[in-house]
N, C-alpha and C positions, 0 to 999 in steps of 0.2 A: 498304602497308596493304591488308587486305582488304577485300572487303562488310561484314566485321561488326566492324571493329577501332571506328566510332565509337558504334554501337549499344551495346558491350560496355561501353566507356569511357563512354556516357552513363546506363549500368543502374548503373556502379560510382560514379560520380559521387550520382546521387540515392540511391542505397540511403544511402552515408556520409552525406549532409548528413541523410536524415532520421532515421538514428541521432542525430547531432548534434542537431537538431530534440528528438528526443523524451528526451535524456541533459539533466539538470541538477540541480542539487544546489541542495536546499532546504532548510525548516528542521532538517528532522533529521539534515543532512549527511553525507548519502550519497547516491550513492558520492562519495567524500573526492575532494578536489582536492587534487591535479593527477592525482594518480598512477589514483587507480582511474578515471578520466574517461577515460585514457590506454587503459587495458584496455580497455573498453568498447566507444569509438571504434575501436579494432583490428578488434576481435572485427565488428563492425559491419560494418567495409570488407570482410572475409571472408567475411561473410555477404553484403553487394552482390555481391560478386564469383561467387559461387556462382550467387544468382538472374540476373544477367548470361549467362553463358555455358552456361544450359539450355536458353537458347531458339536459338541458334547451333546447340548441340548435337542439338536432336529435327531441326530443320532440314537438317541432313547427315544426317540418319538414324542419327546415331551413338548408339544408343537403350540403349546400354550406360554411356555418359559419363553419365545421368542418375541413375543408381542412384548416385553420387556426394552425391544429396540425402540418400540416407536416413544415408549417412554424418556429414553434417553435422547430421543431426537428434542422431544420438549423440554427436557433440561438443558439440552446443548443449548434452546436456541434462547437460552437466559443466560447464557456467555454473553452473546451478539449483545445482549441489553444491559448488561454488567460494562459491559466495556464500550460501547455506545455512553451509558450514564458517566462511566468515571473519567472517559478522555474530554465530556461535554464542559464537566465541570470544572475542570482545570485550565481547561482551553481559554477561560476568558483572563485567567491570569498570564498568558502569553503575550510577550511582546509583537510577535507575530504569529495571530493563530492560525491552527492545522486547517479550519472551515469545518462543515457539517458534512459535506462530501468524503471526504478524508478520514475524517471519523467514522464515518458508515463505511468506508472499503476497511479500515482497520480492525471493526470488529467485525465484518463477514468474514474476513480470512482467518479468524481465532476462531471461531465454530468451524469451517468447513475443513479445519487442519484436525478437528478431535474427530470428525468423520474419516479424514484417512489416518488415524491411528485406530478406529474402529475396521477399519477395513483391510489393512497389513497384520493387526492380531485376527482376525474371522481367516484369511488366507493362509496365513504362518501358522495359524492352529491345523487347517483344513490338510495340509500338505504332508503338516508333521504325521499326522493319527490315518493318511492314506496310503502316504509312499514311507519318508524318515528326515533325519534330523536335516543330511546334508543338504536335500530337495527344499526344507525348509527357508532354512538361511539362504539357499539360490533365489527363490523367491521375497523371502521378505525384503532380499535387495533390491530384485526387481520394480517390487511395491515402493520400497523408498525413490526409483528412481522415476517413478510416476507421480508419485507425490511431490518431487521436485518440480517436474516439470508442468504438472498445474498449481505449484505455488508461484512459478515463474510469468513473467508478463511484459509485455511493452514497456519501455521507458521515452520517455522526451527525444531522445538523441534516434530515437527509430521512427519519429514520424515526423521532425522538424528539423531543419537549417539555423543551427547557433551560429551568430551573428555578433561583434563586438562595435558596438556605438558609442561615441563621446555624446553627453550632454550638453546642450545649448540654451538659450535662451531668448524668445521672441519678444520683448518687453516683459511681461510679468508670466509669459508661456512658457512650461516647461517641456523641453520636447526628448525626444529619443529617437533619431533619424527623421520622419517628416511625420512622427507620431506624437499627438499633444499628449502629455501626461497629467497636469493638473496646473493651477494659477500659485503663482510665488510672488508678495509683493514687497516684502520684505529683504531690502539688497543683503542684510544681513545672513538671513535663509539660502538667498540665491547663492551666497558665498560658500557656506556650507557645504549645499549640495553640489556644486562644481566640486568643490576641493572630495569631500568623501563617498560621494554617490558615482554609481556606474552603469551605464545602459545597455543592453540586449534585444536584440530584434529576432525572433520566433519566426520563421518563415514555412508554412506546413507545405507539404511534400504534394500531398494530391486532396480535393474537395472534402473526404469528409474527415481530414484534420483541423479543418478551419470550423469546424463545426465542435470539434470534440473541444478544444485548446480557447473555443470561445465561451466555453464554459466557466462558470465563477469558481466553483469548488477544484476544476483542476488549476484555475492559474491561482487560486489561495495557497496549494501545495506546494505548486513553485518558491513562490515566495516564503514561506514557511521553508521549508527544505535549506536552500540559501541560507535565510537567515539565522539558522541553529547551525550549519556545515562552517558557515563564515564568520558566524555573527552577524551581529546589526551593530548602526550607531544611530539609538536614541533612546529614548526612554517615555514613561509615561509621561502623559500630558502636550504631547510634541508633536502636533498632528500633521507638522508641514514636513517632519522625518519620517513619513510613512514610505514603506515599499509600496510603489503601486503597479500596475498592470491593466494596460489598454490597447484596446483594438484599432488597427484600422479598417475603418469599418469598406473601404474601396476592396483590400483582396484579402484582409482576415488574417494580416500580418499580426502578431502580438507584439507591443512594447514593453518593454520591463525595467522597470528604473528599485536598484537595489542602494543599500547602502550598507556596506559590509564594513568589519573589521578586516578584514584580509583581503585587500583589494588587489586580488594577482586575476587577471581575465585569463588564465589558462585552467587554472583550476573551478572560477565561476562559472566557464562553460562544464566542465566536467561536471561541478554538483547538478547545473541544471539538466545538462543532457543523461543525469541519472534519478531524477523522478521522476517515480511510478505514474504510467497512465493509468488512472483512475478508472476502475468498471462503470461506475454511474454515470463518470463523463463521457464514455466512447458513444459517436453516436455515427450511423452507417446511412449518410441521407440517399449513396449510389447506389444501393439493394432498394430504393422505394419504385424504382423503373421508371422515375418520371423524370430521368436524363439524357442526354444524348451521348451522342459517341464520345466526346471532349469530356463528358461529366459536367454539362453545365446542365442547368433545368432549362 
């Protein structure tokens, strides 16, 4: 063994575990066990191994071996379209789909997660082979606790006012507090949906929530979330069972008409006020300077 055979082998060590670390499968089960876990964790040790052996590399002066990262940036970023492709194609087998939105934050956070396992083994190498083992592990903690905290993000419940609303019915209108939802003319439908559907009213906190929540891909999430957390009750074919989700368009309140198997409104605020604000939906219209002091334009 050389100088570097246990620094290399302690960058590959930590990068995998904290892929590990940061890979698990939650309610919306993905990535699927066993198999996609498998991938992942792969791809992972690939990525340890890479931030490993740059730091060896600039150290011999072997200043060409490094250009080796940007190659791996271009395989990472065939993660993003690997998973992009396989949550697209499935999606449409979903009784309530994730949306295109959702799918694109899902696979940027799987490439930009084997970047910080590239970058806790490049640190944990760098540390081990300048100071020692201890200073290592002090820091690859450190690195896990940064990568926590940019895997972490907004949820619902931090930029809106959950709301519990009885549905009604204005003739064949169906509503959710003074928000229409869609046409029912079928008394039979309308019976249904009284007896198993549930309404929620979304009230955003300051102007550019009502912009971000008016977005189509984050309120698909919503509904998707719910509907796998609770269930749903319907099935193909049933289009007047659909979860929907609409705006009032006067202050940019959202309405949410679900129809869950678990109809406890303690816990349907919880799942909702625990979906991810989506990156592609935020949008910040009070940094354009064309407001006033209230934030109005």
């Amino acid at each position: 063994m050389n100088e570097y055979t246990l620094p290399i082998l302690f960058g590959v060590i930590i990068g995998t575990v904290v892929r590990i670390l940061m890979l698990r499968t939650d309610y919306r089960q993905y990535p699927t066990y066993l198999h996609g876990k498998v991938i992942h964790v792969s791809l992972g040790f690939i990525a340890a191994s890479l931030g490993s052996v740059a730091i060896p590399a600039i150290m011999e002066l072997e200043f060409t071996a490094v250009t080796f990262l940007t190659v791996a940036a271009t395989q990472f970023r065939e993660v993003r379209n690997m998973e992009r492709n396989t949550l697209t194609e499935v999606d449409g087998f979903e009784l309530v789909p994730r949306g295109k939105t959702y799918i694109e934050g899902i696979a940027i956070s799987f490439e930009s997660r084997n970047y910080l396992v590239i970058f806790t083994s490049f640190i944990g190498t760098l540390v081990f082979i300048v100071f020692n083992i201890y200073l290592a592990i002090l820091a690859t903690v450190v690195c896990f606790m940064i990568s926590k905290v940019l895997m972490s993000g907004k949820t619902m419940k931090d930029i809106v006012e959950i709301d519990h609303h009885d549905l009604h019915f204005e003739g064949a209108g169906l509503y959710v507090d003074n928000i229409y939802i869609m046409n029912i003319g079928l008394p039979e439908r309308q019976e249904e949906i009284l007896k198993y559907g549930m309404g929620f009213v979304l009230t955003p906190k300051n102007m550019n929530v009502i912009t971000t929540i008016a977005n189509l891909g984050q309120r698909q999430a919503v509904l998707h979330d719910v509907s796998v957390t609770l269930g749903v009750f319907r099935d193909s074919g049933t289009p007047a069972l659909t979860p929907l989700i609409k705006r009032d368009l006067d202050d940019g309140r959202i309405g949410i008409f679900i129809l869950p198997q678990i109809r406890e409104v303690t816990k349907a605020k919880k799942v909702i006020g625990a979906v991810p604000v989506l990156e592609n939906a935020i949008r910040m219209p009070s940094e354009s300077g064309f407001t006033n002091k209230r934030g109005q334009y």
